[in-house]
N, C-alpha and C positions, 0 to 999 in steps of 0.2 A: 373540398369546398368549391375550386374553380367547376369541378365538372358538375354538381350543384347546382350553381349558377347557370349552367351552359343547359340542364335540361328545365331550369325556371326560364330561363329566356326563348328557348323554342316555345315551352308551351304557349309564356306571353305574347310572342309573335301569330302563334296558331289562335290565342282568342283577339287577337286582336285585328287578323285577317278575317275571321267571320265577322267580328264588328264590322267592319267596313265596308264588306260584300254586302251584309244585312241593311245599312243605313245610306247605301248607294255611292258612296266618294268614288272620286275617279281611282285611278291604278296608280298613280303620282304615291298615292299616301300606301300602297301596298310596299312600295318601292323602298319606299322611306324606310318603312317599318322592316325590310331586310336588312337594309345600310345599317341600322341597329341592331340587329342582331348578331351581322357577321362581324361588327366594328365588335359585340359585348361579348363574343366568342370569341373567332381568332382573333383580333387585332387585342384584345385585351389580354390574351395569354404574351404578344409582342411587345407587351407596353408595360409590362407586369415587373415590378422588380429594377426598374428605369427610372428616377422620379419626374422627370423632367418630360418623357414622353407623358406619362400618367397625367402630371399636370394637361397636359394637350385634349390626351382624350377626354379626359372629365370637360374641358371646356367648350369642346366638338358634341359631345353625347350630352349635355343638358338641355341646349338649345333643340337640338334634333327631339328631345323624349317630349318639349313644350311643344313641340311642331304636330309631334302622332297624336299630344292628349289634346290636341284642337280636334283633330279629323276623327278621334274616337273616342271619346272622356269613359271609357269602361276600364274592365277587368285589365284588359289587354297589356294599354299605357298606362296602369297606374301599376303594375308589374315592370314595365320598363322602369321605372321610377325605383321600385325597389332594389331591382337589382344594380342600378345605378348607385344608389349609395353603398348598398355591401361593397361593390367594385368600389369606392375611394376608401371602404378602411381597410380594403386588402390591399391596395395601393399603398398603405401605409402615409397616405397625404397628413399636414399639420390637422393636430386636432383642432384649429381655428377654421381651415380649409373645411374638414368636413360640417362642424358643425354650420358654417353659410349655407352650403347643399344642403344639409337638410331643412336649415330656415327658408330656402330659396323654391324649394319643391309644392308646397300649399299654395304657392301662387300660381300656379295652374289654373288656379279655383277664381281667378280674379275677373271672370267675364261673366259670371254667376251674380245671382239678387244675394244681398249682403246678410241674410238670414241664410240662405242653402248655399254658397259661396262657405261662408264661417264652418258650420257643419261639415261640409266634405273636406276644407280644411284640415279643420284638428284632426277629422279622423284621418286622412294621407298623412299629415307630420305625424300623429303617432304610431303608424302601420311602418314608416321612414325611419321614425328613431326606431322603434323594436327592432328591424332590421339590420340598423346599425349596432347597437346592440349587444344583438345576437350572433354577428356576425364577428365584433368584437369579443367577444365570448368564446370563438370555437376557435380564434386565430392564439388565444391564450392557451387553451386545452392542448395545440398543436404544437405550440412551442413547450408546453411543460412538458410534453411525451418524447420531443427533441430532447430535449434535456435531461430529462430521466434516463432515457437509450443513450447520450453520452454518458450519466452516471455510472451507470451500471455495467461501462465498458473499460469508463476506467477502473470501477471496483475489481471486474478483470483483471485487469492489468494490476493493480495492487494486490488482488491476492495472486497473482502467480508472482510476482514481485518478491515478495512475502516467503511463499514456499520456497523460492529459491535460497533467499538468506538463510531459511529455518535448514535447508540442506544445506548450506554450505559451513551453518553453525556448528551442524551436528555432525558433519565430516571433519570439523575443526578438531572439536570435543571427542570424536574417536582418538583422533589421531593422538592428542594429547595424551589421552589416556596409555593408548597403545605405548608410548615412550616414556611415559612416567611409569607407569606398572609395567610389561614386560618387559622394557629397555634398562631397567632400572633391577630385574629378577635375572637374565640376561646376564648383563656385566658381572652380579654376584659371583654367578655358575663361571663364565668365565675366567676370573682371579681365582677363584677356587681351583679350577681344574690345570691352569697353569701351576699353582701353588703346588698341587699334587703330583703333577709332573716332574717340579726340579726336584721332589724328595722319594719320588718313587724308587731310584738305583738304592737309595741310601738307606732310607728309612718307611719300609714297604709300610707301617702299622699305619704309619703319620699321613700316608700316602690317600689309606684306606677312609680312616676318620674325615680327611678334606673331601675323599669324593662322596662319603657322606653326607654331609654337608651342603655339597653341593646340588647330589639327590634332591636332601630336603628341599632345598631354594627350587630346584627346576618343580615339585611337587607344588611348591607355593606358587611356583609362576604361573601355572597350570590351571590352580587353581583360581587363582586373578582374573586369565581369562575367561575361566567358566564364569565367574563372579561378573565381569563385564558383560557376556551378553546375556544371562539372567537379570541384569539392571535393563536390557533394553526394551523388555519385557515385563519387569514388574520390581516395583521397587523392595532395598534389601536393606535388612537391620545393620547399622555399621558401629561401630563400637566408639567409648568416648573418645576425643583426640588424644588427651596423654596415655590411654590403656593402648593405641595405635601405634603411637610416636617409640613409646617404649619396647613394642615387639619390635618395630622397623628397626631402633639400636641394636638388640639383640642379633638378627640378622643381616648386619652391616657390612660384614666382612670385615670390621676395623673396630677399634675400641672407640664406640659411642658412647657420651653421658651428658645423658637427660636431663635436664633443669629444668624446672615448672615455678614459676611465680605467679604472685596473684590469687583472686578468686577463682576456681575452676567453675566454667556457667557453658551448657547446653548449647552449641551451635547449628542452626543448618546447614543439613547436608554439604548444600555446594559451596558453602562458604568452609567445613573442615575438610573437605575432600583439597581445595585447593591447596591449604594450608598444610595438609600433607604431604600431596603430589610436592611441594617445595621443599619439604624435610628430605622426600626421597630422591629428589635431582641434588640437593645439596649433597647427599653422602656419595651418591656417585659421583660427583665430580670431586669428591675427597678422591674415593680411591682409581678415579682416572689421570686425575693431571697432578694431586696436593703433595705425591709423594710422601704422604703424611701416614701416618700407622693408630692417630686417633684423632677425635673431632668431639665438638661439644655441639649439644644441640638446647636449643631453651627456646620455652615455649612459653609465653611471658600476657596474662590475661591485666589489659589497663580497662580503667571506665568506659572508654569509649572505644576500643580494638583490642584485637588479640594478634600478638605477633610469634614468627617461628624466625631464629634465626640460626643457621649452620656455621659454626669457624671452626677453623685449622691452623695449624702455625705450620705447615709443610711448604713447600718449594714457591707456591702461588705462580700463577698461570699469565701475570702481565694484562690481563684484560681477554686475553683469548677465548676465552672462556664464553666469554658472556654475550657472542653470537651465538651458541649454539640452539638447535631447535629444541630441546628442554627448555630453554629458558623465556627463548619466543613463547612455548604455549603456558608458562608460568606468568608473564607480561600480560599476557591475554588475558590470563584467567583474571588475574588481582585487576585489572581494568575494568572486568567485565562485574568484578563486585565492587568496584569503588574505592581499590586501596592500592598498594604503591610495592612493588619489588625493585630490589636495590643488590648487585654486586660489586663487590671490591676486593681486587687479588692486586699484591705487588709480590714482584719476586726477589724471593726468601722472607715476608715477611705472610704468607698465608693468606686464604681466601675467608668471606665471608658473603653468605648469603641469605638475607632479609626479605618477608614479604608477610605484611603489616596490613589488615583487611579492617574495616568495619566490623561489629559485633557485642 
């Protein structure tokens, strides 16, 4: 826009030095007509953004543009004049300010007969308003393009914002996984293999049957994993929660028994996924800290939630228990659907672990 301005005001100055070479005035008014120029050029680029200067020039440069459109009433000075008022709405002066300028500019016309006076009037004030205007028009265009290029840097910055959480969810959600499914097939294999150990000297068959056993488990864990990153890729059929809950008894390493109350009703995925992953930390922490040799598991469908709860009457853990990082990513999960996980171990009187979701 200023630079705009700056090739409308040469040119004004260039018809306005032939006016005046053409109509004979002395050199005084050439002079003049640069002091406006150079004032509507640089000194405005100096004054720009100041209000206080602005005010100044505006009151230096009006008188002066009345002074050139005495010595030239043409094209020239009634171009200084325009560009005079763009110059006060990029000044950003009160809109009372500018509007005087532009009422104050037709008066030029005042030494004129009061028929062709009126006439070149209206038409300068209206050649002054469109100006203004217009000029007011593109300062709007300019700031909404400001403003859109800030938009769209902070949408930047929100979606990488964004990506970041959705990675750091989804490193959450391995992790979880990884602990709840192989940490939880692990331990199995583990007690298993110890188990097989103390009865190996003695009783080779009993030996054999646990590593078995244990086989199987390391075969399931295996397959968990494969079953994990085939989910990261494309989604997989998972079976109801009680047909789930009751294999995982089976496979406990300890005498589990399943309890189901209620209506049994369809859940999503991430809400039975969680709801297992908590059946499956609870039995491991049976057979890691409960000293216990069996566990009840109930899996209990209300009106408005579906709850899994694990107890034991074994040694109970004093609360120890319920920092561990299983139970962090089980916290997380039931948070993350809108329901509430709850442990309580006192020792000798057994653990118990709850986590009661929406559904």
């Amino acid at each position: 826009m200023n630079r705009a301005l700056g090739v409308l005001t040469c040119g004004a100055f260039l018809s306005f030095g032939l006016g005046v070479l053409g109509s004979g005035e002395p050199v005084l008014a050439l002079v003049l007509g640069a002091v406006f120029a150079l004032l509507a050029t640089a000194g405005f680029a100096w004054v720009r953004g100041r209000p206080l200067r602005g005010a100044i020039y505006v009151v230096v440069q009006l008188p002066l543009a009345f002074v050139l459109f005495t010595k030239d009433a043409g094209v020239g000075a009634t171009l200084f004049l325009v560009v005079l008022v763009s110059q006060c709405v990029l000044l950003r002066l009160p809109r009372p300010a500018i509007a005087l300028v532009i009422a104050v500019v037709p008066l030029v016309h005042l030494g004129m007969s009061l028929g062709e006076g009126l006439r070149e009037g209206i038409g300068t004030f209206i050649s002054v308003l469109f100006a203004a205007i217009i000029t007011e028009l593109l300062l709007r265009e300019q700031r909404s393009r400001t403003e859109l290029a800030e938009a769209h840097a902070k949408l930047r910055d929100y979606a990488a914002q964004a990506e970041r959480l959705a990675t750091a969810q989804e490193r959450n959600r391995v992790a979880r996984d990884i602990h709840d499914g192989l940490g939880h097939s692990l331990t199995v294999v583990q007690m298993q293999v110890k188990a097989a150990r103390a009865v190996l000297p003695t009783d080779p068959a009993k030996a054999d049957e646990v590593l078995a056993k244990a086989q199987e488990q390391a075969e399931t864990a295996l397959a968990d994993v494969r079953r994990s990153v085939q989910a990261l890729r494309e989604p997989r059929p998972v079976p109801p929660l009680p047909d789930a809950l009751k294999a995982l008894a089976e496979t406990a390493g300890i005498t589990a028994r399943l309890t189901v109350s209620g209506t049994e009703r369809p859940l999503p995925d991430e809400r039975r996924e969680a709801l297992f992953r908590a059946a499956q930390e609870g039995l491991t922490n049976v057979r890691k800290h409960a000293v216990a040799d069996r566990a009840d598991v109930v899996l209990a469908y209300t009106a408005s939630a579906v709850r899994v709860e694990i107890r034991d009457e074994g040694a109970g853990t004093g609360g120890g228990a319920s920092t561990g990082f299983g139970l962090v990513g089980l916290r997380e999960r039931a948070e993350h659907l809108g329901g509430t996980l709850t442990f309580t171990s006192a020792p000798g009187r057994g653990s118990a672990l709850t986590m009661e979701i929406p559904g």
